[in-house]
N, C-alpha and C positions, 0 to 999 in steps of 0.2 A: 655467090651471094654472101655477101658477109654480114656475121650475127652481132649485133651488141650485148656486151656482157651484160649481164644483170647485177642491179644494187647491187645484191646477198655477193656477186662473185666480185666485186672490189676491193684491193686489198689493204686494211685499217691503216687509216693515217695517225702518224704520232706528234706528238707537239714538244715543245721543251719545256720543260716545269720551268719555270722562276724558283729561284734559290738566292734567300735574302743574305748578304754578308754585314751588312751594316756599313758598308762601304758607298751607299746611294745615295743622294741628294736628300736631307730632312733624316736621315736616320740619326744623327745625334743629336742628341738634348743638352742645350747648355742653359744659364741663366735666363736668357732672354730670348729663348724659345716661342713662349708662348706672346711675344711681343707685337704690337702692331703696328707700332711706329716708323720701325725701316731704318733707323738710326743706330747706329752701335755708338754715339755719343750723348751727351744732353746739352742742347743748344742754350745759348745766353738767354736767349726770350723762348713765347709760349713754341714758335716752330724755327724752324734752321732756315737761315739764310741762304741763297746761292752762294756765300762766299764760302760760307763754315762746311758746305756740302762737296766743295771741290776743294776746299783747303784742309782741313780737318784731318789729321792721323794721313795724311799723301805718306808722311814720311814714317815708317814704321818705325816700334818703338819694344824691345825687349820685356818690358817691362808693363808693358797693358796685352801684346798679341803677341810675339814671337817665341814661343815655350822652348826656342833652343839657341836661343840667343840671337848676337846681329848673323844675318846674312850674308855681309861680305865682312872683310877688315883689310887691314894695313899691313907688310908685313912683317914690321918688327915693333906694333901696338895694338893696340887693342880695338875691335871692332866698331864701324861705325859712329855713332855721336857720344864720345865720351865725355861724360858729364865736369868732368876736371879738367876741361881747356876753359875754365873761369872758375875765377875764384867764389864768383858768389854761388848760393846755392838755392833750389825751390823743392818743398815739399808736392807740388806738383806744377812740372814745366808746361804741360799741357793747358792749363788755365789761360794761356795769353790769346786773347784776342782782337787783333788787329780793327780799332776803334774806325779806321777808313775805309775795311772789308775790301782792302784789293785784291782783286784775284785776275785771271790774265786778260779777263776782255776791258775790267775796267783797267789795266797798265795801259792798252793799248788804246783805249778809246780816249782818258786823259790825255796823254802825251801827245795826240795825233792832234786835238782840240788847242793845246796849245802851240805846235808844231803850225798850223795854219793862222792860228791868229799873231805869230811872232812873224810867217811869211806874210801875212796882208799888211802888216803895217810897216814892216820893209820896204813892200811896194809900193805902200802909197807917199812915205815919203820921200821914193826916188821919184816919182810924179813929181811931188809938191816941189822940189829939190830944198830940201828940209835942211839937209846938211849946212848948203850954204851959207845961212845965216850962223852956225857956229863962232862964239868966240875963238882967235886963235890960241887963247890959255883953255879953252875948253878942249879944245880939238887935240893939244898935247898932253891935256887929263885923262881921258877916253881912250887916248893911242898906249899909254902907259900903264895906268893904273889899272883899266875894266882889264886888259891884254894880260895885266899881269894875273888876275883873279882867274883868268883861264883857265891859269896852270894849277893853282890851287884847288878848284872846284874835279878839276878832270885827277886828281892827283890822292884827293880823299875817294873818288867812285872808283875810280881803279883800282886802291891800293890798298884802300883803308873796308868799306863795304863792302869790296866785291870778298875780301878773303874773308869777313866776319860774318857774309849769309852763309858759308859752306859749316861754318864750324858751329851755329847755335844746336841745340837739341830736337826743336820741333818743326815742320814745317811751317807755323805758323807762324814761326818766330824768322823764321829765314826767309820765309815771303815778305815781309814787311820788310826787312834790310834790303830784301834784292831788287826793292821799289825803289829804294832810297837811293839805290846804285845807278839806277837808270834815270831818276832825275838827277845825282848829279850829271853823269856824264852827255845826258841830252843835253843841259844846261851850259857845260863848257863845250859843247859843242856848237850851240846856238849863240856862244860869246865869238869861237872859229870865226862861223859865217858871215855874224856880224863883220867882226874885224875885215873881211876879205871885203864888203860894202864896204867899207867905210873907207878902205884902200884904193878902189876905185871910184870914189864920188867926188874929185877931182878938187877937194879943199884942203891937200896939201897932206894928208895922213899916210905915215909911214905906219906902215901893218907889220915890220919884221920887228919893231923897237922892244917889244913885249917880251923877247926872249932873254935881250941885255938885262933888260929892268926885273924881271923873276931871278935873274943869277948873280945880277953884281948891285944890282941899287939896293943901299944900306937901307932904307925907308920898307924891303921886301923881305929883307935877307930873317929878321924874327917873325914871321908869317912861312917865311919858306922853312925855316927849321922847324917850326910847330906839326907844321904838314909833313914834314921827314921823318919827322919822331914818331906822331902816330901812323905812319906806316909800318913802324919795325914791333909794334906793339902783337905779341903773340894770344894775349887773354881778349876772346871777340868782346866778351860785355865791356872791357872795361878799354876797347877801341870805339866802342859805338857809343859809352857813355862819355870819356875823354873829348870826343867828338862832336856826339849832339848835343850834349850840353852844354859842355864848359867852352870848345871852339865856336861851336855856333852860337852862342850867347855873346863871348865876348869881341871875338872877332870877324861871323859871318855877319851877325845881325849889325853891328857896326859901321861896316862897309858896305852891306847892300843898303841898309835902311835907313839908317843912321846919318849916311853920307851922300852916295849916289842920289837913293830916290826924295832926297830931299832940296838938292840943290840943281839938279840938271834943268829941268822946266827955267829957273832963275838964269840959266846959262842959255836959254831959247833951245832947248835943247827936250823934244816931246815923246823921240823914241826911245833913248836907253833906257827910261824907266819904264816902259813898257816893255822892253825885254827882262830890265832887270826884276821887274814886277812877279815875271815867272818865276825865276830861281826864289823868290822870297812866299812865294805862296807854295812851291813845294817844302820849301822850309816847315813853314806851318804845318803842312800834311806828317812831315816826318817827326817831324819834335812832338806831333800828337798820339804818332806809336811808338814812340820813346818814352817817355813819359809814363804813358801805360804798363808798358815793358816794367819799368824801375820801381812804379809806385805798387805793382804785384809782388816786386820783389824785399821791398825796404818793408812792407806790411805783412808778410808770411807769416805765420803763428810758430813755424818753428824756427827760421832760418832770419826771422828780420833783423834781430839785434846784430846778427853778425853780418847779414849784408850791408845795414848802414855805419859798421865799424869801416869793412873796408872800402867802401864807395867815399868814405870821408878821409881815408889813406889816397884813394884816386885824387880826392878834390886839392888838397897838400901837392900832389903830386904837380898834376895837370894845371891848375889856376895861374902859378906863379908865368909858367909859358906862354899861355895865350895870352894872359897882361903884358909881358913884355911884349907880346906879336900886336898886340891892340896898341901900346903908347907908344909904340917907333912907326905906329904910320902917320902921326900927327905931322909933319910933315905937310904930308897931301892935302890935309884940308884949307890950306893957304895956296893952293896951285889955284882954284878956278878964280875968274875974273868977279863974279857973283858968288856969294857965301849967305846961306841962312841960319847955318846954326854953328856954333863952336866945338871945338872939339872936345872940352873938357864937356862941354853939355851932352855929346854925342857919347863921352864914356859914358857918363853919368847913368844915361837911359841904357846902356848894351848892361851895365851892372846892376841896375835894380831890377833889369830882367832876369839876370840870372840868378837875384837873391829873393825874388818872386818865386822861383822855380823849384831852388832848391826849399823853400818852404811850401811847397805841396809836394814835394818827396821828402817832407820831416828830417830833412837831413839839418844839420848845425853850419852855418857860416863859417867858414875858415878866416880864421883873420886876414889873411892876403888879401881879400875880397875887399877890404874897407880901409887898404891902405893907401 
């Protein structure tokens, strides 16, 4: 018969003390301790955005969190985002915030929005057979000139944006370029597609002409050097402002706006401006966090006198190129059979946009501008 031991006869069980090392969740105390916000930054309005909450310090930053400096580097420079790959300077680079708050659903949700509306009206005008009625001066404007804008549009996202998102300081600032990067290259990618339509819509268009016309037609060759230039540009700001300002003022806004979507309808002609209508509304998106970007920077309390010294050494620089890229395509604006505006009218307007521009970045007119 077997006995059960009694309570009394059990033998004491032992536990482990807890021993605090400060090493545990909530054991240290910093400023913002007793905080209830949940935000280690302070948002533009009363609460944060979903953009500022997934954009915001992504990319760390030596100088606000990392108390031992970058985390990775280079191996014969210095770590991560070195402040002296631009010339300009900010008292604090963090300030910039991206006025369109893209972050990655809304990259993907835009592009797709206009990805479907550039394929319905593709479709509906091989329905309608749309093409047909093209003039044949139209059909060899289109084959040339849009083909050759291809190469340029796909030529700044590659080569000009894609290497100036990597090198800004914050992520914020590199999010917004690397928007910039992907509507150009969706853009000359949607000019591709096109072209290969328009190759096969049986009114006579040679889809390869576009390669001749970007490398030897004199009317391309100062648009193709402007676009070669700022690719070899190693300072990101002063590729992005070279760029969005002074090229896309003079010579994107000119050819898309200026030219294309003014005269094609006249030419019976209802879809290219509807494609080209996209490239020219990202424009808009981008020039609007450029802008932003530059007008933080020319108004800095410490740093502004000397960033609008050298942004107006860029403008010297950059203007005299795109002007010559802008008056050697006159040209083209005598190719289509219908014309509604002229060309000196169409400089006229791509120049007082960009002396618009630069007078809401307080910057001074170079005389090139007005000659």
């Amino acid at each position: 018969m077997t006995t059960q031991a009694k309570p009394d006869d059990r033998a004491e069980r032992s536990f482990p003390k807890p021993e605090f090392t400060d090493a545990e969740a909530g054991a240290l105390e910093f400023p913002s301790s007793d905080s209830r916000s949940f935000n280690y930054f302070t948002p533009r309005r009363m609460r944060a955005t979903t953009y500022e909450d997934v954009t915001y310090d992504v990319q760390p930053d030596p100088e606000r969190y990392l108390t031992q400096g970058w985390i990775y580097g280079f191996a014969k420079g210095p770590g991560g985002y070195p402040l002296d790959w631009t010339s300009l300077r900010s008292s604090d680079w963090h300030r910039f915030r991206d006025p369109n708050g893209e972050w990655e659903q809304t990259i993907y949700r835009n592009n797709a929005n206009v990805v479907r509306q550039i394929q319905q009206n593709l479709a509906d005008a091989k329905l309608a057979e749309a093409y047909a009625a093209w003039p044949p001066a139209w059909v060899r404007f289109v084959e040339r000139n849009l083909g050759a804008w291809m190469h340029a549009e796909h030529g700044l996202g590659m080569h000009v944006f894609m290497a100036a998102q990597r090198s800004a300081p914050t992520n914020m600032i590199n999010n917004a370029i690397a928007v910039n990067t992907m509507h150009k290259l969706r853009f000359a990618q949607d000019l591709a597609l096109y072209n290969l339509d328009l190759s096969e819509s049986g009114i006579g268009f040679d889809g390869s002409v576009h390669r001749e016309v970007w490398q030897e037609d004199p009317v391309w060759q100062s648009v193709r050097r402007n676009v070669e230039l700022l690719t070899t540009v190693e300072d990101w700001a002063e590729a992005l402002f070279a760029t969005g300002i002074v090229y896309e003022s003079l010579v994107g806004e000119l050819f898309r706006s200026q030219l294309v979507m003014q005269i094609a309808a006249r030419n019976g002609d209802y879809v290219t401006p509807s494609l080209v209508g996209t490239g020219e509304q990202d424009h808009v998106r981008d020039l609007s966090y450029t802008r932003e970007l530059f007008l933080l920077l020319v108004r800095d309390e410490q740093h502004g006198a000397r960033n609008r010294e050298v942004l107006g050494e860029w403008l010297d620089r950059w203007i005299p190129v795109s002007l010559r890229a802008a008056r050697d395509l006159q040209p083209i604006w005598s190719q289509p059979q219908e014309k509604a505006i002229s060309f000196t009218d169409s400089l006229t307007a791509a120049r007082d946009g960009l002396r618009s521009l630069l007078a809401d970045l307080d910057l001074t007119e170079p005389k090139e501008l007005s000659q």
